[in-house]
N, C-alpha and C positions, 0 to 999 in steps of 0.2 A: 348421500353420505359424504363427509369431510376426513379423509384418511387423514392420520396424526401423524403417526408413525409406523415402521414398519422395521422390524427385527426379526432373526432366526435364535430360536432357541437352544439350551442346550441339548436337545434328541434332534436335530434337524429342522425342527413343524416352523415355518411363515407364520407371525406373529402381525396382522396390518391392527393397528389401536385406529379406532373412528367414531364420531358423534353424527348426528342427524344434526337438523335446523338447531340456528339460537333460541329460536322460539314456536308455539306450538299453535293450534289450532283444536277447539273446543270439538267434538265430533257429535255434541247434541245440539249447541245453538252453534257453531261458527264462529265463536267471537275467541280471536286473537290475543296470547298471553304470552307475557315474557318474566312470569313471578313464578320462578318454582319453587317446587314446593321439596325435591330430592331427587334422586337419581340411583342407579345401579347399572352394574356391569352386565351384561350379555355375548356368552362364548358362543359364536357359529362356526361350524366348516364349511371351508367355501372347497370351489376346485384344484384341486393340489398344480405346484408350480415345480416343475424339474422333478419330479417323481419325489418331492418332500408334499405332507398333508400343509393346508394353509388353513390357518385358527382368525377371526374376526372377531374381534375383544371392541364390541358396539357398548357407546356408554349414553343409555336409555333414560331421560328426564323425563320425572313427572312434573304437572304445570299444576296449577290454580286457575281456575275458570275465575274469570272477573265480572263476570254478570250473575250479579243476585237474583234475577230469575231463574235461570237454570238450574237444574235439580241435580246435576254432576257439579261436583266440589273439584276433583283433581280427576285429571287424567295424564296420560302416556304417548310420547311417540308413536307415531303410526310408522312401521316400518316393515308395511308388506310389499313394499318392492322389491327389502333386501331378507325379510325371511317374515314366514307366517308365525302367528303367535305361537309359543311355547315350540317349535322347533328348534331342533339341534342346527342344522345344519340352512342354508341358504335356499332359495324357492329356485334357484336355476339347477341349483345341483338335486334336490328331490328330484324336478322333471327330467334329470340325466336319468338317476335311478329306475324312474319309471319308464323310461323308453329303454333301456337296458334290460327292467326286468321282463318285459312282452316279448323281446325276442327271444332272450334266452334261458329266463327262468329264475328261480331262487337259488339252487347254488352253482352252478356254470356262470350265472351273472355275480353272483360273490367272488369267484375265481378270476374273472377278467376283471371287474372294478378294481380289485387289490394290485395287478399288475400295471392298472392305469394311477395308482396312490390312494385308492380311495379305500379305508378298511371300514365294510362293514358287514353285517353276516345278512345269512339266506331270509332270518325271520324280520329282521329290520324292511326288505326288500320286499317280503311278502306283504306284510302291513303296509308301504306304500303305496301296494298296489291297488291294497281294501280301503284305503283311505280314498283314492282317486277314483275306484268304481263306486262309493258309497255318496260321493257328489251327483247330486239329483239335478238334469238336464231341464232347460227350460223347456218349456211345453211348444212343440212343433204344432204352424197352421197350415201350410206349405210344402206338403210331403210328394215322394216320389215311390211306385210303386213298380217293383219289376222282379220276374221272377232269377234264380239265383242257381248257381250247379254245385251242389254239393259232390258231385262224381258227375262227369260229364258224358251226354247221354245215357245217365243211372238214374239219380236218383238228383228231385229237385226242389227247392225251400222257396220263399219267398224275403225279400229283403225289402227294407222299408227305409228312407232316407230325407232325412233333414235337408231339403233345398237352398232353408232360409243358409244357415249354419254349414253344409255341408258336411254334415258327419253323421254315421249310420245309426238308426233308434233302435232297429229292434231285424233279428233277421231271425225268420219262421220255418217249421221243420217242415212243412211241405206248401204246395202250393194249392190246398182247397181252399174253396169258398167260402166255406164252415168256417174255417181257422181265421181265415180273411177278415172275415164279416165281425168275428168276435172282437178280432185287436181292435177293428174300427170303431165298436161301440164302444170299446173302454175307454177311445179317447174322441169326444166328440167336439175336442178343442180345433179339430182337424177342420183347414176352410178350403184347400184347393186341395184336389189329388192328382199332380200329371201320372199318367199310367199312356203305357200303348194300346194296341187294338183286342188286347185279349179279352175276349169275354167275361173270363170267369173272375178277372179283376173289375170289370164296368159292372158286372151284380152283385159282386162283395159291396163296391163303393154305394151303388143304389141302396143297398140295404142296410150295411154297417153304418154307414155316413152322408143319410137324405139330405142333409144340410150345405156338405159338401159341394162344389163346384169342380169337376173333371175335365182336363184339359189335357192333351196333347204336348208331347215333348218337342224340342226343335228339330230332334231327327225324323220321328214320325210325320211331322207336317212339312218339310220337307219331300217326305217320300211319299206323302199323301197329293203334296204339287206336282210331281213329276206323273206318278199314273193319272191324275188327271188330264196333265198335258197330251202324255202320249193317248189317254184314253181318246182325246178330242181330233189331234192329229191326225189317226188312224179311221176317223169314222169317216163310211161310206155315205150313209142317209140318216136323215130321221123318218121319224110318223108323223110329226107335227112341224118340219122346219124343211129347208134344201139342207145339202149336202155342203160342208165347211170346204171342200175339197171337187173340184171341177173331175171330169171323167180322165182327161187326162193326167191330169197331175197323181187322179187316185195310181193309174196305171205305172207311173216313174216311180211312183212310192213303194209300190210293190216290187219293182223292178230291186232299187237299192236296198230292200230288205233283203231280198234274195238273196241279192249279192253280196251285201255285209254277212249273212251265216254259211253262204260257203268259201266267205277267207275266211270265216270263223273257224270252221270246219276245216280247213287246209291246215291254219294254223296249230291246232289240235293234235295233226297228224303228225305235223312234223317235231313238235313235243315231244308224241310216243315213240316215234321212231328215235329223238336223241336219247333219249331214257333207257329204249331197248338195247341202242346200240352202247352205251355206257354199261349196262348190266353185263352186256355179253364180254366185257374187258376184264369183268371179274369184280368189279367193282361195288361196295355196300349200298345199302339208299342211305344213309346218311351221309356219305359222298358222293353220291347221285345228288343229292340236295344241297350238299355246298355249292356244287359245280354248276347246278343249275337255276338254284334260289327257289326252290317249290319245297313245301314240308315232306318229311321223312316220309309221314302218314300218307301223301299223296302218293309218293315214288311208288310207297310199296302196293297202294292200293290199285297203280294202273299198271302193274306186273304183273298182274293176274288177271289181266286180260291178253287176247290175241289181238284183237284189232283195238280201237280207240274206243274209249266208250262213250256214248251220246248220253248229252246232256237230257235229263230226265225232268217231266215238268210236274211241278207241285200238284198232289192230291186236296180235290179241294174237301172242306170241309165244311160242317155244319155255320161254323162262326162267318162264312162268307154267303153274303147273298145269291152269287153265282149258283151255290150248291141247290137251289130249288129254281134255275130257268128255266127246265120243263116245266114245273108248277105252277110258277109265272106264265109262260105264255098259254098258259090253257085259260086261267084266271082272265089274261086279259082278251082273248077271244073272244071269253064269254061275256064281257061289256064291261070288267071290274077295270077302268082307267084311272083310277088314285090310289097311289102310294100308299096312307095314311087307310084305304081299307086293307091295299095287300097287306099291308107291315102284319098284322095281328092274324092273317092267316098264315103264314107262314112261322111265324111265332109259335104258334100252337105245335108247329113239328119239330121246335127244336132251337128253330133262331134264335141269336141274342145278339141284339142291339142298343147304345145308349142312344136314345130319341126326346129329345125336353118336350113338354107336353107346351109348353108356347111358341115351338115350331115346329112346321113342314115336316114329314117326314123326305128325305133327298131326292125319292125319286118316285 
């Protein structure tokens, strides 16, 4: 836009006069005119300047299409950079509106826009809102699924997200399989799903979105490199190979494990001990936790101990293979040495695992 001029009126309100291009551009074929055909005025508000509103007095040409094939005769300015068709007001100051009105509402956001110069009411603000949720999202192929805390350690949903775009599709009141599997078939436009290792997300996807391909986030394979590391690190023998690790060295390894958990263990101690002896000054946990940088929740929760408490190791679970090694080693005592027979008997008890059927099962 080519500002003309710019004046204050007489109630105070910035007055900027401006036109677009000298010439237009056909928006059915392309073809370039400079015959117009007339023109009109267009009042916008823009963002107020010095606490006065600022008025945008745009003077809008219509053109002549000059190609006889086209089937539009005259057209108009395209001027959605500086405001959407038939708006009052400007496209960056709508998008104030609407990040105003998400925080604070229809009329608390009527109340601070008018102290920032901008007068407009609660129902103008509420339709911006309907207007911007009633913009239909392009179709996600590339999604991310994880579940979500609606009340943490309560109550828990599922949240779905746009990868491509980065912005959230749909977030779900709990996290079944059912509910899962349903959104999945509604949208079978869906081509990848990164998810983590949960189960009952890898049988939603199996089932809601056969077509899908499921993949691993960068954190999860990350953390899926590292236990295999240490899983390999830490091996004694196999059945079928030597050991990665000579007798010696297995014996330093153990030596330095040891050692690393009891400064772990020391360090621990002496934690509780600063903790204790801050509490006995009189002192709150939430200034136990300034003082010492650990959360309030921690402080309070290792005050209700006597002694330190030991780190407690994860209940395994059905979703992990570990959870049927007795099963397994009976299995394979008794001659069953592939994988791809055990997978489907331990399956039957309960297991869930994602397996493509054009490879191996892992182990």
């Amino acid at each position: 836009m080519e500002v003309g001029e710019v004046r204050q009126s007489e109630t105070g309100a910035w007055v900027v006069s401006g036109r677009l291009a000298p010439n237009g551009t056909c928006p059915e074929c392309g073809t370039p005119s400079r015959q117009r055909h007339g023109w009109r005025c267009r009042r916008i508000e823009d963002f107020p300047a010095q606490g006065q509103a600022v008025w945008i007095e745009l003077r809008v040409c219509r053109w002549r299409c000059l190609n006889s094939d086209c089937r539009r005769r005259t057209f108009s300015d395209r001027e959605a950079a500086v405001a959407t068709p038939y708006a009052r007001r400007t496209s960056r100051q709508a998008q104030l509106l609407g990040h105003v009105a998400h925080a604070a509402g229809g009329t608390p956001a009527e109340r601070l826009l008018r102290r920032l110069g901008i007068r407009v009411s609660d129902d103008t603000i509420l339709r911006q809102l309907l207007r911007a949720a009633q913009v239909v999202p392009p179709r996600a192929r590339i999604i991310g699924i994880d579940d979500w805390s609606w009340r943490k350690s309560q109550n828990y949903g599922t949240i779905i997200i746009d990868l491509e775009r980065r912005a959230v599709i749909d977030v779900l009141e709990d996290r079944d399989v059912v509910t899962c599997t349903d959104w999945l078939r509604r949208h079978p436009e869906v081509e990848v799903i990164s998810r983590d290792r949960c189960g009952l997300y890898a049988q939603a996807a199996r089932k809601g979105a056969p077509q899908a391909e499921q993949v691993a986030d960068r954190f999860h394979i990350v953390q899926n490199l590292r236990m295999a590391i240490e899983e390999q690190m830490n091996l004694h023998g196999r059945a079928t190979g030597r050991a990665l690790l000579s007798d010696a060295d297995n014996i330093s390894t153990a030596s330095n494990l040891l050692k690393s958990r009891l400064a772990h263990r020391k360090s621990r101690e002496e934690i509780y001990e600063t903790i204790r002896a801050l509490r006995q000054q009189g002192l709150t946990c939430s200034e136990i936790g300034r003082r010492t940088g650990f959360p309030r929740r921690s402080v309070a929760k290792w005050l209700q101990f006597e002694t330190p408490p030991d780190r407690k190791r994860a209940v395994l679970k059905r979703s992990s293979a570990w959870y049927f090694e007795e099963y397994l080693k009976q299995r394979w005592e008794n001659g069953i040495r592939s994988g791809n027979a055990l997978l489907p008997l331990i399956q039957e008890r309960g297991y869930e695992v994602s397996v493509r059927p054009d490879r191996p099962a892992a182990w």
